[in-house]
C-alpha positions in Angstrom: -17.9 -8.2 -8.4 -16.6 -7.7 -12.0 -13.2 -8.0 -13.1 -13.4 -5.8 -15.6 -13.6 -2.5 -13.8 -12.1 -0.5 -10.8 -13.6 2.8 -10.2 -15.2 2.1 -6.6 -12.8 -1.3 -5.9 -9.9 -1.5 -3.9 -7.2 -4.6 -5.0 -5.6 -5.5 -1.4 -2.5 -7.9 -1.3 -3.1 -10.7 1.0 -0.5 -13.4 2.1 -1.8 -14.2 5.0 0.7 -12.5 7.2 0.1 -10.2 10.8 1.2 -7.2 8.1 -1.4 -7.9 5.5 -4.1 -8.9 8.0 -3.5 -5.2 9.5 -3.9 -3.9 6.3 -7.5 -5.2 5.5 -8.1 -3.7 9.1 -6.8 -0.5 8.3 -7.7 0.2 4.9 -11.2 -0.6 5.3 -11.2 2.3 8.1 -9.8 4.4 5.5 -11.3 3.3 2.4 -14.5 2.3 3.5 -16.7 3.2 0.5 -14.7 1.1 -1.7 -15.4 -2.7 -2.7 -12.2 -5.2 -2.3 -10.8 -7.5 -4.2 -9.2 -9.3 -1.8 -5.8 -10.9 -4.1 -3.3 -13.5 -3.1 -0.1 -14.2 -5.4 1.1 -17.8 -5.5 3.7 -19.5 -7.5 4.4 -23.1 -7.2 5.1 -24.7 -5.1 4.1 -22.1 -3.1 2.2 -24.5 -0.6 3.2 -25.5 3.2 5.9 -27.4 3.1 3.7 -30.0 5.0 1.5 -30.2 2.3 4.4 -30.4 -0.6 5.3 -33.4 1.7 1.8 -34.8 1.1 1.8 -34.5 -2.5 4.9 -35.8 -2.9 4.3 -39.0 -1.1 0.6 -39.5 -2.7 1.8 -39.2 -6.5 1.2 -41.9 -8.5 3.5 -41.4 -10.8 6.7 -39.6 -11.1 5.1 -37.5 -13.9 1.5 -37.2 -11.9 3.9 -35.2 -9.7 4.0 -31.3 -11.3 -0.2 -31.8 -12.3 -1.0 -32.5 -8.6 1.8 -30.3 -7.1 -0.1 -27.8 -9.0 -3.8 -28.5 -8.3 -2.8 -28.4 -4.6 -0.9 -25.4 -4.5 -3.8 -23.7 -6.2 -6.7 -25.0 -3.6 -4.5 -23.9 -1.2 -4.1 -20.4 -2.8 -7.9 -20.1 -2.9 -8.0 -20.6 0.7 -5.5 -18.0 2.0 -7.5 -15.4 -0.6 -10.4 -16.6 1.1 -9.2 -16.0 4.6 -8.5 -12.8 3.4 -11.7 -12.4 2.2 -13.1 -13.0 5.2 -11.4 -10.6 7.6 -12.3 -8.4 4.4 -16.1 -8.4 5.6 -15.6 -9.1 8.7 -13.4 -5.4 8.6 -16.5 -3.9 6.9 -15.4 -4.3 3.1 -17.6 -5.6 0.5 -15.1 -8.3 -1.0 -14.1 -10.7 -3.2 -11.3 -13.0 -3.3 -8.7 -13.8 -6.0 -5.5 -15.6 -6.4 -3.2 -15.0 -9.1 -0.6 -17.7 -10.4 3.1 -15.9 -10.7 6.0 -16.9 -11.3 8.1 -13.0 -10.8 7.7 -11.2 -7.4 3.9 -10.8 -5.9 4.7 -6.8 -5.6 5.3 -6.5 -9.1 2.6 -9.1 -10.3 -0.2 -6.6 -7.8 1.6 -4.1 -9.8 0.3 -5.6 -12.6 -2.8 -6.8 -12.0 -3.6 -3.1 -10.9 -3.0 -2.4 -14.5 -4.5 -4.6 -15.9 -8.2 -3.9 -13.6 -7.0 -0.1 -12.9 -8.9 -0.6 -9.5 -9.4 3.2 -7.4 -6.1 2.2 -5.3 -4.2 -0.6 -3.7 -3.7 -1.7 0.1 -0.8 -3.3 0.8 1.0 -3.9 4.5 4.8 -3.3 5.3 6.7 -4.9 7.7 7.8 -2.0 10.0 10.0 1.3 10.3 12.3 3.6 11.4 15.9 4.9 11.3 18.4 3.2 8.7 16.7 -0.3 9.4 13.5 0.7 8.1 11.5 -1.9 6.0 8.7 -2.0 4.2 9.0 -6.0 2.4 9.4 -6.3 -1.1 5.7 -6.9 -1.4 5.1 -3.4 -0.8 8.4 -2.2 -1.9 7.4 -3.3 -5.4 3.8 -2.8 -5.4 4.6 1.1 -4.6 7.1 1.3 -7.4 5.4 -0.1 -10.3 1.8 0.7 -9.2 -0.5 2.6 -11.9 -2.9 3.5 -9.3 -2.6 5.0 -5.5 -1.0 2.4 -3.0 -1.9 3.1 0.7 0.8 1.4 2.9 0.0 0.5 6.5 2.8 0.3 9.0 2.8 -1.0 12.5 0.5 1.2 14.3 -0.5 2.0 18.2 -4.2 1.4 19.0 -4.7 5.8 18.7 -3.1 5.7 15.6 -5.0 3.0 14.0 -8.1 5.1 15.3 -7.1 7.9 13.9 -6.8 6.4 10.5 -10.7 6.5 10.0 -11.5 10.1 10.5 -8.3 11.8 11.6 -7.3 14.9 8.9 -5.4 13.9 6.0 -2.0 15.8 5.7 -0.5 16.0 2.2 2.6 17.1 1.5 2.8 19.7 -0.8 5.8 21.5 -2.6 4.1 23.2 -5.4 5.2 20.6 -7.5 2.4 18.8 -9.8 2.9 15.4 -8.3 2.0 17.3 -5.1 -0.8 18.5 -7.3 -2.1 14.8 -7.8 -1.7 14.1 -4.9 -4.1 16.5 -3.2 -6.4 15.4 -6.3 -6.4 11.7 -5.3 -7.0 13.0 -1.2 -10.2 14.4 -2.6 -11.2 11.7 -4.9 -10.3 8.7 -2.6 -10.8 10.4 1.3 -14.0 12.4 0.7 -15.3 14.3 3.6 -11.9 14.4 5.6 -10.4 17.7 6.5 -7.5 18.3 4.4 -4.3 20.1 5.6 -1.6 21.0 3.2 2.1 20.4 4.8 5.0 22.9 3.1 8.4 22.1 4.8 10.7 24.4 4.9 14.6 24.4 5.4 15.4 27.2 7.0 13.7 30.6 8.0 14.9 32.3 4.9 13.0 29.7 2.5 10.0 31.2 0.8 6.7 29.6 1.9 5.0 27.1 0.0 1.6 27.1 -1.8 -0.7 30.2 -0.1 -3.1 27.4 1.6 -0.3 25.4 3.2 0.6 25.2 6.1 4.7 26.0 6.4 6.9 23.8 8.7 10.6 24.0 9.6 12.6 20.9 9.4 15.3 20.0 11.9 18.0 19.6 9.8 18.3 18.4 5.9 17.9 15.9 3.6 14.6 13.8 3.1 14.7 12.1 6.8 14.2 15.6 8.1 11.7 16.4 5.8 9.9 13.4 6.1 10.2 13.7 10.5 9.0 17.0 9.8 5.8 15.8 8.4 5.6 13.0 10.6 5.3 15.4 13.3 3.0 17.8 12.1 0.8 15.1 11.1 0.9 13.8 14.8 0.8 17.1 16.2 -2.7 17.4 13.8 -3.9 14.2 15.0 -3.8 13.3 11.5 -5.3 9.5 9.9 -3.2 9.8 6.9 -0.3 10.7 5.5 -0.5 11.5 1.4 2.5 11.9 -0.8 3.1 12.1 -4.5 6.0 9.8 -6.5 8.0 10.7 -9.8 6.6 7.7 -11.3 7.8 4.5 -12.4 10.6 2.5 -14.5 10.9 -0.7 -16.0 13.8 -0.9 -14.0 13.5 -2.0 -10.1 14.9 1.2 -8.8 14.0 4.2 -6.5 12.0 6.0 -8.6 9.5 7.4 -5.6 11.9 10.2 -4.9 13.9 10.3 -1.6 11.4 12.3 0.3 8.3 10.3 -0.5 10.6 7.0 0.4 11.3 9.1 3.6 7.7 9.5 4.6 7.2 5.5 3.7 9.8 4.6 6.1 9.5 7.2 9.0 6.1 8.3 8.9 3.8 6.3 12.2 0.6 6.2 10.4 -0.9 5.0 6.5 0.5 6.6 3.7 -1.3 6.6 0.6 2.2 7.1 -2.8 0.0 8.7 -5.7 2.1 8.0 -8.7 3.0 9.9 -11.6 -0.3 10.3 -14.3 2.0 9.3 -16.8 3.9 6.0 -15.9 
């Protein structure tokens, strides 16, 4: 698999975690006409600390130490991508493993790398959700922020919602707006052949609808939570696969830059959810 190109690839973070081993499960239901490029970010010494131990003992020389700290770290790198890699194929994917040597966050270096290969879209896992303690890891956090290309997060799921990601309806939440727009492009593009419902929530019974296709829903309450549970619930009453949202786009800055509803729907919404960012970031 080339480098160079991205068209029909997928880039999928992989640190060999229970969160990213779910997402190479789940994103090769979803995605499964892509290739991966399965990627693991190290920095050293980003080893196990039993094997810093090792090295650190074996040196020869105090200034051997930072050349064989190094070459270690990097084997060992090689071998979480290629776990990876493994439950890659094993998953279904066509894939390729890759480790990339960073000394910043791995979120923002996937960031980069996705913009550097412009793969189709990204996969990345988040730690869990719900309510004010919601988290998605800064792995994700950052890779959704920065990315130049669609990210589908992958929560905790039950075993009928990770069934539903393969060929359940994809629900995109639409407001008229032209990130909603790109959004419902990058549904097409990246889910062919899934039925697509548009989702227009509404905050009271006086609101206009949305878009003439959409489908209208009433939120129970206000503010993006509501929204965001009001989507949620649609998409369970659908027996929807995946949820598909549209960002602002991005800053150099580390900030929320998604927009408070499309954070919403990261954090509250029990199934993937594929950010389509701003075209121009």
């Amino acid at each position: 698999m080339s480098t160079d190109g991205g068209a029909g690839v997928v880039l999928v973070g992989f640190d060999g975690s229970r969160e990213a081993s779910r997402a190479i499960a789940v994103g090769a239901r979803v995605l499964p006409h892509l290739a991966a490029r399965v990627v693991h970010v190290w920095a050293p010494p980003g080893a196990d600390p039993a094997l810093r131990e090792r090295v650190t003992h074996h040196r020869g020389r105090l200034g051997d130490l930072g050349d064989l700290m190094l070459r270690e770290c990097g084997i060992d790198a090689e071998h979480v991508a290629a776990d990876g890699t493994a439950l890659a194929r094993a998953a279904g994917w066509s894939a390729e493993p890759l480790t990339r040597r960073s000394y910043g966050d791995p979120g923002a270096e996937l960031a980069l790398l996705a913009s550097e290969l412009r793969p189709a879209a990204m996969v990345v896992g988040s730690r869990g959700l719900g309510g004010a303690s919601a988290l998605l890891g800064s792995v994700s956090d950052l890779a959704v922020h920065h990315s130049p290309v669609p990210v589908l997060v992958v929560p905790p799921l039950l075993s009928w919602e990770r069934a539903r990601a393969a060929t359940g309806p994809v629900v995109v939440a639409h407001d008229g707006s032209e990130g909603a727009g790109r959004a419902g492009a990058a549904a097409a593009a990246l889910l062919p052949g899934r039925e697509r419902i548009d989702v227009h929530v509404t905050a009271s019974a006086d609101e206009e609808g949305g878009p003439p296709d959409a489908v209208s829903v009433r939120a129970h309450g206000w503010g993006p939570r509501a929204i965001a549970e009001a989507i949620d619930a649609e998409a369970a009453a659908r027996k929807a696969g995946v949820v598909v949202v549209g960002s602002r786009g991005r800053s150099t800055l580390r900030k929320l830059v998604l927009g408070s509803t499309a954070m919403a729907v990261l954090h509250h919404a029990h199934r993937p959810v594929l950010v389509v960012p701003a075209e121009a970031s």
